[in-house]
C-alpha positions in Angstrom: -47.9 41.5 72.9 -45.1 39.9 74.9 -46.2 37.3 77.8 -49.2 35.1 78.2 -52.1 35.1 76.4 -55.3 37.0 78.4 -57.9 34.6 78.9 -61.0 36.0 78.0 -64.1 34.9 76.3 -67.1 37.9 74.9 -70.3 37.6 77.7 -73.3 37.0 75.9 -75.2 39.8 74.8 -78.6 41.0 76.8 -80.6 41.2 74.2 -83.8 42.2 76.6 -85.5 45.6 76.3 -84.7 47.4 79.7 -87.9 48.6 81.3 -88.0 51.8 83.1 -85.9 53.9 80.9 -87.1 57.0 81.6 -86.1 56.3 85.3 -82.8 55.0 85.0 -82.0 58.4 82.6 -82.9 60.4 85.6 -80.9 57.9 87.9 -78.0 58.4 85.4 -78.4 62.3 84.8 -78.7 63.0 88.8 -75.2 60.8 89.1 -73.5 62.2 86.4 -74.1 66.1 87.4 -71.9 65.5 90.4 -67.9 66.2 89.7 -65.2 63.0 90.7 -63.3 64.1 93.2 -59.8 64.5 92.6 -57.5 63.4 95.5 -54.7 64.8 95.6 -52.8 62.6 98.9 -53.3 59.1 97.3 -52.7 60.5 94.0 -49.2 61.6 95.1 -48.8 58.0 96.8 -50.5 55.6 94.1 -48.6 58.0 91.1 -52.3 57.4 89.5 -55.9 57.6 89.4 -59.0 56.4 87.5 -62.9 57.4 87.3 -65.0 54.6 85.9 -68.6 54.4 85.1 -71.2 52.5 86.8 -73.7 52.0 83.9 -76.5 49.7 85.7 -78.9 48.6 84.8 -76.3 47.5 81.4 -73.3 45.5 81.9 -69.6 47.0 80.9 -70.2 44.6 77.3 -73.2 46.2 76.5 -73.7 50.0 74.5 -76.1 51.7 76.2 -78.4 54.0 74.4 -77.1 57.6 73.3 -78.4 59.6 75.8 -77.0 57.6 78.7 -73.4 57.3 76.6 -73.8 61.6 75.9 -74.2 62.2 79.3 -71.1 60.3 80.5 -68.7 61.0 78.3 -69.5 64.6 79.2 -69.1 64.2 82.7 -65.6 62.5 81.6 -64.7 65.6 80.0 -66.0 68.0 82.6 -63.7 66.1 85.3 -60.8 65.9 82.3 -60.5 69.6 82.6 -60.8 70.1 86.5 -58.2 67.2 87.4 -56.3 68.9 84.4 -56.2 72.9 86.1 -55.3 70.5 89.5 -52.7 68.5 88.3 -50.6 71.3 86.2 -50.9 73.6 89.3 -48.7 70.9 91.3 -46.5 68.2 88.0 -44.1 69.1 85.6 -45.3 65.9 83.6 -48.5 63.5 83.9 -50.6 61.8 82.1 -54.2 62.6 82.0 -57.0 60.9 79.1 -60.4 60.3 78.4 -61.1 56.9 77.1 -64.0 56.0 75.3 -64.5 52.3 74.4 -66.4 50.8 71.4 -68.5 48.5 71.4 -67.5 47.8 75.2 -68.5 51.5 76.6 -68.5 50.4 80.3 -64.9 50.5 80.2 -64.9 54.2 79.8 -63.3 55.9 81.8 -60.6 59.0 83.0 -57.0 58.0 83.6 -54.5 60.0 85.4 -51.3 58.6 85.9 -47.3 60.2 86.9 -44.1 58.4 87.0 -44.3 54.7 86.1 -48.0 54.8 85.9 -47.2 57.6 83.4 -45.2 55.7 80.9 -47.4 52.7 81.6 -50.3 54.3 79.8 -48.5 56.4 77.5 -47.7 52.5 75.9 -50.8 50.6 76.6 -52.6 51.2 73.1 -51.5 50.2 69.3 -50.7 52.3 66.9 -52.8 55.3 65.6 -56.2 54.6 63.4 -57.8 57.1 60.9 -61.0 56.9 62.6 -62.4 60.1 64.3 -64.5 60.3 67.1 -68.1 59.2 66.7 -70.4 62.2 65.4 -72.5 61.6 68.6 -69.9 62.7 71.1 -68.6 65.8 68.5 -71.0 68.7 69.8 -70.6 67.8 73.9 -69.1 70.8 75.9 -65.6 70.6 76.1 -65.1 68.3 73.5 -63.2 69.7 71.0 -60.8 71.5 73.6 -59.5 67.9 73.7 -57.0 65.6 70.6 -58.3 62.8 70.0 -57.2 59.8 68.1 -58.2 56.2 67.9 -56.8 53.2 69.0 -57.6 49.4 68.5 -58.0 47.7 71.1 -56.8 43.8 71.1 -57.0 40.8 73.0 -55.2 37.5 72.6 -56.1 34.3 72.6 -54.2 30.4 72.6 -55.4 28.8 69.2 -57.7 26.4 71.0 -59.3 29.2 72.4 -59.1 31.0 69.0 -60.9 28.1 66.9 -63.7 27.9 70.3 -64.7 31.3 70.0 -65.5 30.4 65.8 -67.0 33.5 64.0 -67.4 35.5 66.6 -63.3 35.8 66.1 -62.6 35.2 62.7 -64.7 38.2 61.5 -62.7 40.4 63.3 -58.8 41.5 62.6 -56.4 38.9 63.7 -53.3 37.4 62.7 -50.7 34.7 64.8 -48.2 35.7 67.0 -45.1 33.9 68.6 -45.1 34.7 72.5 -41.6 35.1 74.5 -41.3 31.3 75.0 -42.3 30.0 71.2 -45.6 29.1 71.8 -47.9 30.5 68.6 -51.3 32.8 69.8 -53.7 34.7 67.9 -54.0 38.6 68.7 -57.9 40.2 67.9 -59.0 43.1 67.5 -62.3 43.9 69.5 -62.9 47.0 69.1 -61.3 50.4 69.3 -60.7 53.7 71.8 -60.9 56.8 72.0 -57.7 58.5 73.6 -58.7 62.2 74.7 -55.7 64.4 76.2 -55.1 68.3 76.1 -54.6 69.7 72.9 -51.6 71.4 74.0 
């Protein structure tokens, strides 16, 4: 938790019904049929890789409804195990996960990552939580052939910022921290993710 506080304050919630379900489902389930590519020449050059979700007509704050969170977190999983068979064939060592974000599920997304990207990731998340993956995602193809453990997910805040944000904050785990330099910040925790690698 070293360094300066992130600056970030929660985007009000979209409370309005989105119209046109039906359509953006088939939008989403034509999108999410097609495999990310994996590419192997800026992989080697960038020592990582990411496939995130575009989630329109919801923002990256917002939970979209179960189907819509079913089908991506399946196509996650699908492209889990084919930039898994590529990236064995040609490292030693990588890092490769799934993440699935509650509440924020936008920010799901596949991670790849080698050398400093590799330890980079390996240390990003907090300790381990007994919490097992939500009974929605437990039947999808592919699933189980993953580990899975949950981790919280924090953000930090300066104490003005802390005692602006009012409930929404103090409901939530927190406690004070001392940064590198002295100065005292709070540290939230907003939610939690999953962490999906190989079993093996």
């Amino acid at each position: 938790m070293a360094g300066i506080p992130k600056r970030f304050f929660p985007l009000r919630r979209n409370r309005k019904k989105i119209r046109g379900f039906s359509r953006f489902l088939r939008d989403h389930q034509h999108r999410a049929s097609l495999p990310e590519w994996f590419d192997p020449d800026y992989f080697a050059e960038a020592h990582r890789d990411t496939h995130k979700l575009g989630l329109y007509p919801w923002a990256v704050n917002q939970k979209p409804p179960q189907a819509i969170r079913q089908l991506w977190v399946a196509r996650l999983v699908a492209d889990f195990h084919a930039w898994h068979q590529k990236l064995a064939a040609q490292y030693a060592d990588f890092y490769l996960a799934v993440w699935v974000y509650e509440p924020e599920f936008g920010r799901s997304q596949l991670v790849a990552g080698i050398k400093e990207r590799q330890t980079w990731y390996e240390g990003i998340f907090g300790e381990d939580l007994e919490k097992p993956l939500p009974v929605e995602y437990q039947s999808l193809p592919g699933i189980a052939e993953l580990r899975w453990t949950a981790r919280p997910e924090f953000m930090t805040y300066w104490p003005d910022e802390f005692a602006e944000l009012g409930n929404w904050v103090a409901t939530k785990p927190h406690w004070e921290v001392e940064g590198d330099d002295g100065q005292p910040f709070f540290a939230v925790q907003i939610g939690c993710v999953w962490v999906g690698r190989a079993a093996t």
